[in-house]
mmCIF file of the N, C-alpha and C atoms, coordinates in Angstrom:
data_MODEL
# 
_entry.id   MODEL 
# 
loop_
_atom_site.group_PDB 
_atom_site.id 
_atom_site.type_symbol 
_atom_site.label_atom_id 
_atom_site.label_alt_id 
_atom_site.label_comp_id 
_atom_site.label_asym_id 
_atom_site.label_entity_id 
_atom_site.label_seq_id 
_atom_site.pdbx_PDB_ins_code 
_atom_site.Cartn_x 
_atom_site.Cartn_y 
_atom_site.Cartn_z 
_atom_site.occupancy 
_atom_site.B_iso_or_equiv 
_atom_site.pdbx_formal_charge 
_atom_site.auth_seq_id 
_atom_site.auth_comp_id 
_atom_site.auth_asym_id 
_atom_site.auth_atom_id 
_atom_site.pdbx_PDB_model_num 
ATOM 1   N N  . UNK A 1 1  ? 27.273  -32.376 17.268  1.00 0.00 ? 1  UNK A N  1 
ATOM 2   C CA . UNK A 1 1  ? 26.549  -31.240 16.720  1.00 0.00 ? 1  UNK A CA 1 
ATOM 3   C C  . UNK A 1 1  ? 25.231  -31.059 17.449  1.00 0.00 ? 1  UNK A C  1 
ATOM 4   N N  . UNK A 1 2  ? 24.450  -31.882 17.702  1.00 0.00 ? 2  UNK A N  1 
ATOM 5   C CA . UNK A 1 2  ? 22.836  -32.193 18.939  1.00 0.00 ? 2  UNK A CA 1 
ATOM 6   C C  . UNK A 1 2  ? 23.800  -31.647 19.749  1.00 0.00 ? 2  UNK A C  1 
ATOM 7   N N  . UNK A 1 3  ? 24.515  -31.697 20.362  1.00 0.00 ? 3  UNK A N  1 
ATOM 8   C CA . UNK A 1 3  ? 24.465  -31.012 22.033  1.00 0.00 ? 3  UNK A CA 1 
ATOM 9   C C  . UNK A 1 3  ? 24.841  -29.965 21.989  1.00 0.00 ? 3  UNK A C  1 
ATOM 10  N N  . UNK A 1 4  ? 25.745  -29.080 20.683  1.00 0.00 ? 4  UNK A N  1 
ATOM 11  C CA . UNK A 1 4  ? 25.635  -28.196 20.700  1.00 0.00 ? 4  UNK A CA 1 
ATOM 12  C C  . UNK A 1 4  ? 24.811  -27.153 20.550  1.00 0.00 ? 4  UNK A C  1 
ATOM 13  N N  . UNK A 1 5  ? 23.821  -27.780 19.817  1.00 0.00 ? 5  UNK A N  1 
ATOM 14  C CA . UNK A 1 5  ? 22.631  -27.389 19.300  1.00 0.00 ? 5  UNK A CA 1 
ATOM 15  C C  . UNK A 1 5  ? 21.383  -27.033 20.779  1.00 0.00 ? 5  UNK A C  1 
ATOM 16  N N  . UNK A 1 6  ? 21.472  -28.385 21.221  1.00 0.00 ? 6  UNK A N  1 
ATOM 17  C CA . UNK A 1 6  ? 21.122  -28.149 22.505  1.00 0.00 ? 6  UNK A CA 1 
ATOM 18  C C  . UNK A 1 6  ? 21.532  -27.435 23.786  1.00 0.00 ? 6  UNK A C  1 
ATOM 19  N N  . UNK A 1 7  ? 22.768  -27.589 23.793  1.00 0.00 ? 7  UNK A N  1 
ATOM 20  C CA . UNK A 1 7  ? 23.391  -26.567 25.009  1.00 0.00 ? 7  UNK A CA 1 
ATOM 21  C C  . UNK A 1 7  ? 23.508  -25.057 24.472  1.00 0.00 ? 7  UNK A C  1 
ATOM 22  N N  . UNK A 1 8  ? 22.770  -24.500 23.182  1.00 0.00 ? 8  UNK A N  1 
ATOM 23  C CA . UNK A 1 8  ? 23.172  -22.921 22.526  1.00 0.00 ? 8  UNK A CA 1 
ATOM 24  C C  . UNK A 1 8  ? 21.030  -22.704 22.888  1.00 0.00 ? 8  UNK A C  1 
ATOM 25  N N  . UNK A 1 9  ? 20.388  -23.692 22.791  1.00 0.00 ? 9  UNK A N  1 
ATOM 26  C CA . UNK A 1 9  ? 18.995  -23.504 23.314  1.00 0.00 ? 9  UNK A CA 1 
ATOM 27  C C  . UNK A 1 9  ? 19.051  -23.584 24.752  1.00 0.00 ? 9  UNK A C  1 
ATOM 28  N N  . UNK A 1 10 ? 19.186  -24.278 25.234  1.00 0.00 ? 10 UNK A N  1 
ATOM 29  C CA . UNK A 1 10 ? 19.193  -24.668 27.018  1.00 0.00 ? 10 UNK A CA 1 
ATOM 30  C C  . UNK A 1 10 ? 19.654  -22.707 27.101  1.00 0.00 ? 10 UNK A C  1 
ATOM 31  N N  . UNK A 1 11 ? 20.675  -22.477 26.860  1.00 0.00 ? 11 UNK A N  1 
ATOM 32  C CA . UNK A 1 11 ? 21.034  -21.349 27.097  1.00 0.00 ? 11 UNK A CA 1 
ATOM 33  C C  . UNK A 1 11 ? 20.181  -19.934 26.737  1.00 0.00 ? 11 UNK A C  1 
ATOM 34  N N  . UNK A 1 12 ? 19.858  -19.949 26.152  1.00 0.00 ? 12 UNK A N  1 
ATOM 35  C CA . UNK A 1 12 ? 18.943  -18.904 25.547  1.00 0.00 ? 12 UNK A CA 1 
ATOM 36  C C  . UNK A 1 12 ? 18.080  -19.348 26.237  1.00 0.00 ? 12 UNK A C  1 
ATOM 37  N N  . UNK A 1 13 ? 16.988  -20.466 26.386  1.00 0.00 ? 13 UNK A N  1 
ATOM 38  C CA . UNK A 1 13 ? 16.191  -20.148 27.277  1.00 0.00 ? 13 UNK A CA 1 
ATOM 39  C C  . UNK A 1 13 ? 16.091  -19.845 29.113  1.00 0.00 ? 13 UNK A C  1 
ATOM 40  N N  . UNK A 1 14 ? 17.454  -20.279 29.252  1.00 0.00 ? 14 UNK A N  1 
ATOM 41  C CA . UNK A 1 14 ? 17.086  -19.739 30.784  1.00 0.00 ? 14 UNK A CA 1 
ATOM 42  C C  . UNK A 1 14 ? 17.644  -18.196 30.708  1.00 0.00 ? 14 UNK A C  1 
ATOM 43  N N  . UNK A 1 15 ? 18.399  -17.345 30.236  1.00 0.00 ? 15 UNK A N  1 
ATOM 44  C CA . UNK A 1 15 ? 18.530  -15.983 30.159  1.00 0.00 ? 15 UNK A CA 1 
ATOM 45  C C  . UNK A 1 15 ? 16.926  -15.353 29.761  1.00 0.00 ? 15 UNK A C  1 
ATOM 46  N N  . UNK A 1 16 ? 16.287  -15.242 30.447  1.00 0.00 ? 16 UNK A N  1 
ATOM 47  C CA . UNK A 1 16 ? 14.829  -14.522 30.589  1.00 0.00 ? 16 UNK A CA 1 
ATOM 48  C C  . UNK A 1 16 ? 14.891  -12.929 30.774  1.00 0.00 ? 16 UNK A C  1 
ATOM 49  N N  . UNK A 1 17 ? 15.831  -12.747 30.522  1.00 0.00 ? 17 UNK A N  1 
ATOM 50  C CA . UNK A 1 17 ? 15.491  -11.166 30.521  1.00 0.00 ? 17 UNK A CA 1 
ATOM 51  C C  . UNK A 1 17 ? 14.490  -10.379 29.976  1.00 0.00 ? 17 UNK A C  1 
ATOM 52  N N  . UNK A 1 18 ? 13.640  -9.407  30.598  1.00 0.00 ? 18 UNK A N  1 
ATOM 53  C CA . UNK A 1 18 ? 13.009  -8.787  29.976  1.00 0.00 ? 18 UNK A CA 1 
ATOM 54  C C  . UNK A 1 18 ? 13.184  -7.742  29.228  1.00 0.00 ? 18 UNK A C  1 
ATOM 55  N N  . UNK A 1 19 ? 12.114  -6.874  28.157  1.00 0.00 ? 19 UNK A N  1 
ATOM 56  C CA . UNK A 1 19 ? 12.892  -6.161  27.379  1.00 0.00 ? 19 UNK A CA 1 
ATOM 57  C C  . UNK A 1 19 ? 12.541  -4.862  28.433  1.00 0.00 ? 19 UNK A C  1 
ATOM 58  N N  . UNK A 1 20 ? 13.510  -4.016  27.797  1.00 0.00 ? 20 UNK A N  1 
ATOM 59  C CA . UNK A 1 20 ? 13.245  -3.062  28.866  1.00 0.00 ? 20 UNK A CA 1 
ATOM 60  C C  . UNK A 1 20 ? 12.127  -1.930  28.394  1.00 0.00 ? 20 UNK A C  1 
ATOM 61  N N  . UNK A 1 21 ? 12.438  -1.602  26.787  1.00 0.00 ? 21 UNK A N  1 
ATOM 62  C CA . UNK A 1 21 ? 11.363  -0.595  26.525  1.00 0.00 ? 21 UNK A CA 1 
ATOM 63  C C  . UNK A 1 21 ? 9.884   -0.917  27.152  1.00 0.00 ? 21 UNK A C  1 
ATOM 64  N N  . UNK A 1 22 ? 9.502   -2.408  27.239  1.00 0.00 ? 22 UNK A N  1 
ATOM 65  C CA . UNK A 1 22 ? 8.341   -2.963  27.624  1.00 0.00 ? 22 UNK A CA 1 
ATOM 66  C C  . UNK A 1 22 ? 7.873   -2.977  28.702  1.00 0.00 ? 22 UNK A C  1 
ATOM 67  N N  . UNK A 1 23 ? 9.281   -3.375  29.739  1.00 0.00 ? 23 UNK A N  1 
ATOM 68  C CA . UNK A 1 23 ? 8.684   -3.231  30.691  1.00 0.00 ? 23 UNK A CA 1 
ATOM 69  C C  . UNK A 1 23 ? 8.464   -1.606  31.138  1.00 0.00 ? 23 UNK A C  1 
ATOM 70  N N  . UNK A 1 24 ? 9.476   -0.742  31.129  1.00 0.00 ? 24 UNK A N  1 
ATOM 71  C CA . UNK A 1 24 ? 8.692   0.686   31.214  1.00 0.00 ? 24 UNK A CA 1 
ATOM 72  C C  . UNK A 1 24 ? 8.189   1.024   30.914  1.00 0.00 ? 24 UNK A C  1 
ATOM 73  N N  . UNK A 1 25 ? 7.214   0.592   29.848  1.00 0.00 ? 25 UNK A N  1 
ATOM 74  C CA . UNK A 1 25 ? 5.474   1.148   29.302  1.00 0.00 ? 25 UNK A CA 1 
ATOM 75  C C  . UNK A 1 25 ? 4.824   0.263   29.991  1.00 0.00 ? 25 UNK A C  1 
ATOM 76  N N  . UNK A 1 26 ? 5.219   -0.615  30.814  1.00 0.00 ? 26 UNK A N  1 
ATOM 77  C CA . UNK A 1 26 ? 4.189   -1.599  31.412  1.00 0.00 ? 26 UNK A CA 1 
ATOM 78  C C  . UNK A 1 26 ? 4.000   -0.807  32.724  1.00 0.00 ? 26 UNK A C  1 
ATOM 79  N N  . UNK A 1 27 ? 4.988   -0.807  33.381  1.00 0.00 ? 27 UNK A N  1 
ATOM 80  C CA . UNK A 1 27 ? 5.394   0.170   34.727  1.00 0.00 ? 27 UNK A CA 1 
ATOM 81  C C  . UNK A 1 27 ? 4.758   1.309   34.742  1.00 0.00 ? 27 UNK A C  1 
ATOM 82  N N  . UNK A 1 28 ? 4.849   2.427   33.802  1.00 0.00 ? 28 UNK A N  1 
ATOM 83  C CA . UNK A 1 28 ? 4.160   3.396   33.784  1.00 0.00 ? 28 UNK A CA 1 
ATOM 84  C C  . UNK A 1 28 ? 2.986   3.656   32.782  1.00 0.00 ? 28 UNK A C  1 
ATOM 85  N N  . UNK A 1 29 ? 2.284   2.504   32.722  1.00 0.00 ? 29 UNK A N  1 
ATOM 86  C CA . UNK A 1 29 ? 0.809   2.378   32.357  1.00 0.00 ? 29 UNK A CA 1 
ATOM 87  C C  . UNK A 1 29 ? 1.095   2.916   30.941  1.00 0.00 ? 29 UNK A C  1 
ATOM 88  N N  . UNK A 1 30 ? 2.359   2.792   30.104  1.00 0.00 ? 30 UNK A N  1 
ATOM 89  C CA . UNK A 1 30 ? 1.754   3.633   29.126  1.00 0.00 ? 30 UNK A CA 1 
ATOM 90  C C  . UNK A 1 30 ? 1.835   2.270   28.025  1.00 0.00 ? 30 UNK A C  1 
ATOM 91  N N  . UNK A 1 31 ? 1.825   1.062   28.613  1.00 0.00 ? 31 UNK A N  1 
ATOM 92  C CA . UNK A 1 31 ? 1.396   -0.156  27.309  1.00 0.00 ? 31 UNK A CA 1 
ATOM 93  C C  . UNK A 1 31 ? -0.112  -0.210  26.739  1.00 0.00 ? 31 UNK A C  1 
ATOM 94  N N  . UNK A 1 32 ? -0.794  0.041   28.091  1.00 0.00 ? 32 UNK A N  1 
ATOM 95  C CA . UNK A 1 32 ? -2.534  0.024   27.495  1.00 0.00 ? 32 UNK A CA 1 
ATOM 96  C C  . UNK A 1 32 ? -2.775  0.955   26.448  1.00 0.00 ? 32 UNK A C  1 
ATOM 97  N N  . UNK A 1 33 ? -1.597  2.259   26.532  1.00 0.00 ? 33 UNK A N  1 
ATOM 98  C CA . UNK A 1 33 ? -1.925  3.244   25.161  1.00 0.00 ? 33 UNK A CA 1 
ATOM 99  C C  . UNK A 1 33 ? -1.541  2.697   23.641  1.00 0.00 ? 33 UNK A C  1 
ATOM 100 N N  . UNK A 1 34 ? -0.369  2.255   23.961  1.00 0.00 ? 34 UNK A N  1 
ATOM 101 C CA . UNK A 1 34 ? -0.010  1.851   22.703  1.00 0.00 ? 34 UNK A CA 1 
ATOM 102 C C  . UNK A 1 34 ? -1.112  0.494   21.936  1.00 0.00 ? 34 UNK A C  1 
ATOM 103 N N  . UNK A 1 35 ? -1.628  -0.156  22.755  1.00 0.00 ? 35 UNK A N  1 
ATOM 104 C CA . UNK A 1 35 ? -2.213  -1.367  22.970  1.00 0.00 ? 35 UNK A CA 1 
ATOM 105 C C  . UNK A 1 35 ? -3.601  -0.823  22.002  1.00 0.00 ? 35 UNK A C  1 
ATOM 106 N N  . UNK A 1 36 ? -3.963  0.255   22.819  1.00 0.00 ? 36 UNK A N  1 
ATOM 107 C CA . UNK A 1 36 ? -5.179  0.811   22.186  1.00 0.00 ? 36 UNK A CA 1 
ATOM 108 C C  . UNK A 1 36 ? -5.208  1.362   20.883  1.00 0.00 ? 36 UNK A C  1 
ATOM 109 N N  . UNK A 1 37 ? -4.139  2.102   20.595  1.00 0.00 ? 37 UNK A N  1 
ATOM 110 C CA . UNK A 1 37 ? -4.036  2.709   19.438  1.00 0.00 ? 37 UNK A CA 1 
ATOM 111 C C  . UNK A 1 37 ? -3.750  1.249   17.851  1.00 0.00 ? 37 UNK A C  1 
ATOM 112 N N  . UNK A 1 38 ? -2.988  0.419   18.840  1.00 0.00 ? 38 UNK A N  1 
ATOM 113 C CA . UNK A 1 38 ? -3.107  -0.905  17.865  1.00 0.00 ? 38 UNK A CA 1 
ATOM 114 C C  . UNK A 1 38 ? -4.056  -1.347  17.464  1.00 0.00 ? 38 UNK A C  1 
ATOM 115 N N  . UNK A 1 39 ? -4.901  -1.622  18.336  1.00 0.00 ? 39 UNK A N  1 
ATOM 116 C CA . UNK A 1 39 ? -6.763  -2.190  18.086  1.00 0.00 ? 39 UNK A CA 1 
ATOM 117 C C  . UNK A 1 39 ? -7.086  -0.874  16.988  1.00 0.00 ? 39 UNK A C  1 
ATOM 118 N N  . UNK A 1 40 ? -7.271  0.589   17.473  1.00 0.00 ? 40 UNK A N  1 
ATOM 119 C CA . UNK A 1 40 ? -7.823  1.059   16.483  1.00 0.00 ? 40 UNK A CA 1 
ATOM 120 C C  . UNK A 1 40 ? -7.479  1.071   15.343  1.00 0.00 ? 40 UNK A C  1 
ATOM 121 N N  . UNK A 1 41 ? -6.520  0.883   15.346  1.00 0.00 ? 41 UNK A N  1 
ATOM 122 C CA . UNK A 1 41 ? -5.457  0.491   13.469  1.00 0.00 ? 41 UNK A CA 1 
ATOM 123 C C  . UNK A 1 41 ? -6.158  -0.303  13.341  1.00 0.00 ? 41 UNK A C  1 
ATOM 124 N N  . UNK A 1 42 ? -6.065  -1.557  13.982  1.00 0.00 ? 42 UNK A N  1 
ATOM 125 C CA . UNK A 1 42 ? -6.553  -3.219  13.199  1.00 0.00 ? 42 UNK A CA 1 
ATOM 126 C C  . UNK A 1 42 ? -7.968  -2.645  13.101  1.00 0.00 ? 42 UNK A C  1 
ATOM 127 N N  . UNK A 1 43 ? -9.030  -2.356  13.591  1.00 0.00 ? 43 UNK A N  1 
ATOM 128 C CA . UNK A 1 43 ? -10.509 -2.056  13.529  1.00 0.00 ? 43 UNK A CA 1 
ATOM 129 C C  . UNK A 1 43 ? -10.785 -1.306  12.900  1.00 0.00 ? 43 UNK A C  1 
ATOM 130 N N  . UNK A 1 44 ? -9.510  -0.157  12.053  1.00 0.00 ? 44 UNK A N  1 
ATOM 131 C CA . UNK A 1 44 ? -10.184 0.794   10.992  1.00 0.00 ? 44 UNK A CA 1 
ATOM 132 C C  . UNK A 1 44 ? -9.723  0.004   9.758   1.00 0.00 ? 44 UNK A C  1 
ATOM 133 N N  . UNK A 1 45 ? -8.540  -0.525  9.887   1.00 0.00 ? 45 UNK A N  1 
ATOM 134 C CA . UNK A 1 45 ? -8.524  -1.051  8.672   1.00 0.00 ? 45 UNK A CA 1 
ATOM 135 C C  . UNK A 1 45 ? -9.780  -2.802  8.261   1.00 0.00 ? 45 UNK A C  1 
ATOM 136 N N  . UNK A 1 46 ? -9.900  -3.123  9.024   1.00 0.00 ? 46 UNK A N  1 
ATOM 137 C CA . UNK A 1 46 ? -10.960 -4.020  9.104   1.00 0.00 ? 46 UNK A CA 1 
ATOM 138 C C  . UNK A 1 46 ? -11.840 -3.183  8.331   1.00 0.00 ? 46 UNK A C  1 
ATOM 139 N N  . UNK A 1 47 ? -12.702 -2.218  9.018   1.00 0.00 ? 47 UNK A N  1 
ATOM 140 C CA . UNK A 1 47 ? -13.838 -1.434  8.478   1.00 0.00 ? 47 UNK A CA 1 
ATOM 141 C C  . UNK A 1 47 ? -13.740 -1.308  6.844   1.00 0.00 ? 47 UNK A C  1 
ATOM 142 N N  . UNK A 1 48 ? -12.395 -0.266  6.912   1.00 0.00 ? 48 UNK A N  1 
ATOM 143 C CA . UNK A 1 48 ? -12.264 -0.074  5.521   1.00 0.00 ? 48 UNK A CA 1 
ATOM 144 C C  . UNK A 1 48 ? -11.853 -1.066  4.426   1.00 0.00 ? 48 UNK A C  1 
ATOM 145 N N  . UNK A 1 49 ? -11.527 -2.298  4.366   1.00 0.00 ? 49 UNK A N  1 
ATOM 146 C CA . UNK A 1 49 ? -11.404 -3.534  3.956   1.00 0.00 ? 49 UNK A CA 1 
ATOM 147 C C  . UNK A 1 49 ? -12.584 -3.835  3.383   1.00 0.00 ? 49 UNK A C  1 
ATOM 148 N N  . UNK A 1 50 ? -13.423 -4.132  4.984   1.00 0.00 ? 50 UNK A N  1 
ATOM 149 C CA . UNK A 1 50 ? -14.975 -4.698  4.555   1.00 0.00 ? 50 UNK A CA 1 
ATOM 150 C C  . UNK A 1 50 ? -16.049 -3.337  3.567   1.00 0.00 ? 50 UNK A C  1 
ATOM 151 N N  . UNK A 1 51 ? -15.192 -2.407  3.622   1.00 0.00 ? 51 UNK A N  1 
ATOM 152 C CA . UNK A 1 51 ? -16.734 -1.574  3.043   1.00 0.00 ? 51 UNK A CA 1 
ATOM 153 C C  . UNK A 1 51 ? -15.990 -1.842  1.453   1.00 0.00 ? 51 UNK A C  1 
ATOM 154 N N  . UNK A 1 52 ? -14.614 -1.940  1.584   1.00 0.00 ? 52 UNK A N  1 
ATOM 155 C CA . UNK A 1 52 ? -14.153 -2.117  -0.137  1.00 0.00 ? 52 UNK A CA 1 
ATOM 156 C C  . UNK A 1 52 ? -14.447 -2.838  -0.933  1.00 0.00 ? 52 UNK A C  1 
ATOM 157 N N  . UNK A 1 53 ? -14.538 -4.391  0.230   1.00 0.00 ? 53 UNK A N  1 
ATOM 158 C CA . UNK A 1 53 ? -15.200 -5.657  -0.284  1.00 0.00 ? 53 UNK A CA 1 
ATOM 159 C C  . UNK A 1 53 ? -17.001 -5.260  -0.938  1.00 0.00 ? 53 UNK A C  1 
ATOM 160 N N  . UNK A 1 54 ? -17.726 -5.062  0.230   1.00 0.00 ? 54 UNK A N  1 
ATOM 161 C CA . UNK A 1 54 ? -18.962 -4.327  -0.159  1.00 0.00 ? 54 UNK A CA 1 
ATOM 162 C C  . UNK A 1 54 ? -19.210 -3.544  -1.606  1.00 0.00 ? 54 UNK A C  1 
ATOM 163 N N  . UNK A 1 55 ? -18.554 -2.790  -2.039  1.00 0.00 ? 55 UNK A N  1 
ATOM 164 C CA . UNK A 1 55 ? -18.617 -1.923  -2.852  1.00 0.00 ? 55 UNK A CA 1 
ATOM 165 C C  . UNK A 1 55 ? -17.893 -3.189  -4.142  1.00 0.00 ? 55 UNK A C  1 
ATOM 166 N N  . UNK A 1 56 ? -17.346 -3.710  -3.997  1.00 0.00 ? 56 UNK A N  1 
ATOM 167 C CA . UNK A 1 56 ? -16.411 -4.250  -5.039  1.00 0.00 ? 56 UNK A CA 1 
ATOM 168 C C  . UNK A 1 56 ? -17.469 -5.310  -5.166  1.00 0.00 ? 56 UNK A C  1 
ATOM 169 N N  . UNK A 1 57 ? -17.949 -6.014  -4.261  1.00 0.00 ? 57 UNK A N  1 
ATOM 170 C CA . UNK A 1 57 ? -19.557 -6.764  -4.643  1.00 0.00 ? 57 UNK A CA 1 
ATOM 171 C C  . UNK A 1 57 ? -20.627 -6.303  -5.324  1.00 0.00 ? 57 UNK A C  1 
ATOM 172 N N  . UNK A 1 58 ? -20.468 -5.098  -5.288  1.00 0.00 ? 58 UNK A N  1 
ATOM 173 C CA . UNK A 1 58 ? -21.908 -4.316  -6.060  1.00 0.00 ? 58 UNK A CA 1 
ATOM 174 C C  . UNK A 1 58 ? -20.908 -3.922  -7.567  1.00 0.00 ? 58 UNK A C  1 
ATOM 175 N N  . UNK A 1 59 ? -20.032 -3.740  -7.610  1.00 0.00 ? 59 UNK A N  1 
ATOM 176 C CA . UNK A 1 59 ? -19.331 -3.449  -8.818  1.00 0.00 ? 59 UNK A CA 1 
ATOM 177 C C  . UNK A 1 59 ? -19.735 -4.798  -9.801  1.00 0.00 ? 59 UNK A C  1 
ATOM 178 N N  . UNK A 1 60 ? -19.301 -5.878  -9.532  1.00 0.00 ? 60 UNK A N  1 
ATOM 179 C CA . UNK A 1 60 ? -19.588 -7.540  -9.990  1.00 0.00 ? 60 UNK A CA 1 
ATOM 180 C C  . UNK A 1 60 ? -20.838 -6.958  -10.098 1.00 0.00 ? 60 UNK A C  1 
ATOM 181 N N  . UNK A 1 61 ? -21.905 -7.535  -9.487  1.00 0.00 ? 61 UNK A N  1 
ATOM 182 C CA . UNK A 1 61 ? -23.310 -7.517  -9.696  1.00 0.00 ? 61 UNK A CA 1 
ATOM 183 C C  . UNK A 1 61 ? -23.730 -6.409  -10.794 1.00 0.00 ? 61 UNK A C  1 
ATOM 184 N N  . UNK A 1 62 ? -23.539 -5.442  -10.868 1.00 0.00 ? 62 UNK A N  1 
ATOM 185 C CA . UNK A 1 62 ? -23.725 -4.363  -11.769 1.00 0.00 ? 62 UNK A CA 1 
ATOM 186 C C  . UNK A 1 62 ? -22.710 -4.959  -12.952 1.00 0.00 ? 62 UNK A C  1 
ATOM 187 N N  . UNK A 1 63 ? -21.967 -5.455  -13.228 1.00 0.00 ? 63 UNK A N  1 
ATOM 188 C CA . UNK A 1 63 ? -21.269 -5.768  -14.547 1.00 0.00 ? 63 UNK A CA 1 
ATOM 189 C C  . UNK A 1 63 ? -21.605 -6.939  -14.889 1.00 0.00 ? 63 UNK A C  1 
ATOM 190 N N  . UNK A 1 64 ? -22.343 -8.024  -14.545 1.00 0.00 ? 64 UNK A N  1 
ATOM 191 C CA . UNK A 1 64 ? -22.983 -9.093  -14.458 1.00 0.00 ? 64 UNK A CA 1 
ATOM 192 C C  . UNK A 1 64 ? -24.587 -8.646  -15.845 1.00 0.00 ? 64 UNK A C  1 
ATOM 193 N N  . UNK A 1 65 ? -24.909 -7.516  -15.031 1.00 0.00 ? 65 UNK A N  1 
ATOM 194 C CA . UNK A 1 65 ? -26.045 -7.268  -15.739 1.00 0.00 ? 65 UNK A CA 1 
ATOM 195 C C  . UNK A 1 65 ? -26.186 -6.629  -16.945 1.00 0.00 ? 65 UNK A C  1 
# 
């Protein structure tokens, strides 16, 4: 059962193929777009996270008192 286990990995890893959608956004420069538009997702939702937190801190403090 180990060598099968092992000879079904050995195998999968030397087939390295790349994917293809990837590499043609890599090829024709259009990965840095998608790339970018990812960051701005993660960095707006960051923002809007932290200002919720913010506000939800002043909510506590005001019900505290």
């Amino acid at each position: 059962m180990l060598l099968v286990i092992n000879g079904l990995i050995c195998s999968f890893a030397q087939s390295n193929t790349g994917v293809e959608m990837a590499t043609g956004l890599r090829s024709s420069g259009k990965i840095y777009v998608v790339v970018a538009v990812l960051v701005v997702l993660f960095l707006g939702l960051a923002v809007y996270l932290f200002t919720i937190d913010r506000k939800l801190s002043r909510l506590e403090k005001q019900q505290k008192h």
